[in-house]
N, C-alpha and C positions, 0 to 999 in steps of 0.2 A: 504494500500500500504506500503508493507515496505520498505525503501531506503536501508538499510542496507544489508539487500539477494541482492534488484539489483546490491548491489554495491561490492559482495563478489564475489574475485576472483576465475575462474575456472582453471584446467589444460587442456592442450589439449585435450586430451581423454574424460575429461567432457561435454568440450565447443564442441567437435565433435559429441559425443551424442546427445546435446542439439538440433542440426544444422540438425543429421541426414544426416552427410558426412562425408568421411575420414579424417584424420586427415594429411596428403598428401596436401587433398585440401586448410582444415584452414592454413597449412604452406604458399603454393601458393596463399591464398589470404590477408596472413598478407605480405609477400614481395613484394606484387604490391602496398601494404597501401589503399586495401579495405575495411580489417578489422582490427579496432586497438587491440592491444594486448600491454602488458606490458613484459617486459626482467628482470626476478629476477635472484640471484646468480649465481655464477662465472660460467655456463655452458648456462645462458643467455634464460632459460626456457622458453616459452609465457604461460602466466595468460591472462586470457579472464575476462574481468565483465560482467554479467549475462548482463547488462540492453544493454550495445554493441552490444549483441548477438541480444536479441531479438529485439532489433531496426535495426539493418540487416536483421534480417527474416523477418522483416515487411514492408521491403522496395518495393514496385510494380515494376513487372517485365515491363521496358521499360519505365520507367521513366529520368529525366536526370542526377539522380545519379544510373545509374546502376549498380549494385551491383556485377559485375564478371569483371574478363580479358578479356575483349573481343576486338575486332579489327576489323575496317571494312573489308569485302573484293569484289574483285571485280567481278562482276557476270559472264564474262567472261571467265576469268581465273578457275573458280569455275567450269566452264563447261567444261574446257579445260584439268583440273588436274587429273590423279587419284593416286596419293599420297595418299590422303587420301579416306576413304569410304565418299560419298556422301548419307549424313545422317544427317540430318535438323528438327528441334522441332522447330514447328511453334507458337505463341502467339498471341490471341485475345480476345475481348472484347464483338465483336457481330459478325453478319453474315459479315458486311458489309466488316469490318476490315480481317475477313477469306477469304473474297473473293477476295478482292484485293491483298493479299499473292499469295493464290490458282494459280490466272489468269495469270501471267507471266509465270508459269511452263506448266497447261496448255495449252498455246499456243504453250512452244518450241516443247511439245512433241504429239502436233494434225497434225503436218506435216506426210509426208510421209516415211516409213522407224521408224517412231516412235509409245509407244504405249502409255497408261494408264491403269494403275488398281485402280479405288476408291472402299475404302471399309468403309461405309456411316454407322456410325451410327442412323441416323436421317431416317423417314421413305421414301419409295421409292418415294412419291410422290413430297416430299417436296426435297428433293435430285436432282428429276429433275429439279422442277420448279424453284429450284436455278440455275440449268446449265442453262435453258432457258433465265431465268432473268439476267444472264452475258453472254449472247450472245454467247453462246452453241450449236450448234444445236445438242443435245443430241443424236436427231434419228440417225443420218444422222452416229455420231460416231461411234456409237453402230452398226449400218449396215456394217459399212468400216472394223468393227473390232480394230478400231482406240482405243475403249475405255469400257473396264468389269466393271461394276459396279456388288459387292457383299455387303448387308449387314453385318454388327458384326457377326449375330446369325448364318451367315452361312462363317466366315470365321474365326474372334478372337474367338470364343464363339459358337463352335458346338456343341450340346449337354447339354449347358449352363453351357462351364468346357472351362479354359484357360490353354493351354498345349504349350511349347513353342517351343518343338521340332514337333507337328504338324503345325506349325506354320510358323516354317523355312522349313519346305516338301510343305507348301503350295506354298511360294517363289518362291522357287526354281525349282517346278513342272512348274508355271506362266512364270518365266524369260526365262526357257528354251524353254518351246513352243513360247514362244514371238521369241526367237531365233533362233529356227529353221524354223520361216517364214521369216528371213531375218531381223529381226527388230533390228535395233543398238542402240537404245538411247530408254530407260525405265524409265518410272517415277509411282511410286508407293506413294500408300498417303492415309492414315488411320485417321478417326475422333475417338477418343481415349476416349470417352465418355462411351463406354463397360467396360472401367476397374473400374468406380465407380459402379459397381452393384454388387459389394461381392460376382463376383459368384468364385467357387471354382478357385484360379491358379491366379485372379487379383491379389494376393501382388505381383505376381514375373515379374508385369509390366516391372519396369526398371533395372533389372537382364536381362531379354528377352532383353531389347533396349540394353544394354552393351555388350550383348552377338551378336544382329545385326550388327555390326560395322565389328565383324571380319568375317561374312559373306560376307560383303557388298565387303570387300577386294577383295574380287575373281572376284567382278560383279561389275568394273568405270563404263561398260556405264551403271550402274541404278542407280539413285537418288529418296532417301525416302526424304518424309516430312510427321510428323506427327504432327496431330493439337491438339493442346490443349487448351481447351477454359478458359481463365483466370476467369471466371465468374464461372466456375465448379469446377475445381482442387484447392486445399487448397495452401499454400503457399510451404510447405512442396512438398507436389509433385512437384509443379512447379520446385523448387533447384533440386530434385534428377533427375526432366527431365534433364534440362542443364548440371546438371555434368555425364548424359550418352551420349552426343552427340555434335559430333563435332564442328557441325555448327548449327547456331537461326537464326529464321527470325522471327523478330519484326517491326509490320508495312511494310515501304519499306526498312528495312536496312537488307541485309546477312551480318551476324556478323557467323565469327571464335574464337573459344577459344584459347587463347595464353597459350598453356602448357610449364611451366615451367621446 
């Protein structure tokens, strides 16, 4: 272990390599004194030390030092807004924690006049028996039209190729037939477990989610959540999920990011 590299100062542009986020962001998170950084000569520069850094990256998401600007908000309101694109990165641990995320959207959007599209990485059977086992009646959805279930391989990953402009023609093909049967409030929600299988187009995961946000603009009444299993994605993915999206749901709290 050498103390001396941990303890060697970086420049922003280093420390933002390191981080694997822009250097926008390391600004916005040394001004909320998320992360410490040091101010050398008269133009008052930030110096990162390495061991900062990775003691930041290392911090687990939803912990009660969380690691970003975040703010509660109220669910509400959240349903009421479209200011912003309704665009949610979910986090968890196991099923149990997934589903009690999941279950609250799911109900607003099993009423009448609303729809669902899951798109289940996990295989169809166990997909169901989770809907069942949270008191789903999956059949019943699926007959009403209430609710599409598509695996990865036949919607992120056709082909076994991630392309992201087929991706948002998939969307958009969906929201609109939702639309033309009268359907006003859309909820859409992806297990994001496809993008660790290396197949050709998974780097440009959160490029695609960055690029969702200004679609989403066009379309308040749909709200994304996508899940992400903390137990799969590295630390690293996890950062560049929340620095693509708006809004995090961790356990029961919707958290906003506070852009500076």
């Amino acid at each position: 272990w050498n103390v001396e590299n941990d303890l060697e100062l970086l420049t922003i542009e280093e420390a933002a390599n390191l981080l694997k986020v822009s250097k926008a962001t390391l600004r916005r998170w040394t001004d909320n004194n998320l992360l410490p950084c040091q101010r050398i000569g008269p133009r008052k520069e930030r110096r990162f030390q390495r061991i900062d850094l990775i003691q930041f990256l290392s911090n687990k998401l939803g912990s009660q030092t969380f690691p970003l600007p975040l703010s509660k908000l109220d669910k509400s309101s959240f349903y009421e807004s479209s200011m912003e694109p309704n665009h949610i990165s979910s986090y968890y641990n196991n099923t149990i924690e997934q589903w009690k995320i999941l279950t609250p959207f799911l109900l607003e959007h099993s009423q009448p006049n609303a729809h669902i599209i899951y798109l289940h990485h996990s295989d169809k059977t166990t997909i169901k028996k989770q809907f069942d086992q949270n008191k789903f009646d999956i059949k019943t959805l699926i007959n009403n039209h209430t609710l599409e279930l598509y695996h990865s391989n036949d919607s992120y990953l056709i082909n076994d190729v991630f392309i992201a402009n087929r991706m948002f023609e998939f969307w958009q093909e969906k929201i609109s037939a939702a639309q033309s049967n009268g359907i006003n409030k859309i909820f859409l929600t992806g297990e994001m477990g496809w993008a660790l299988q290396e197949k050709p187009g998974c780097e440009h995961l959160h490029a695609y989610e960055a690029q969702l946000n200004k679609l989403l603009h066009t379309f308040p009444e749909v709200t994304v959540l996508c899940q992400y299993s903390l137990a799969e994605f590295s630390t690293q993915d996890i950062l560049e999920s929340v620095c693509t999206h708006p809004y995090l749901q961790v356990k029961d709290q919707l958290l906003k990011i506070t852009h500076q």
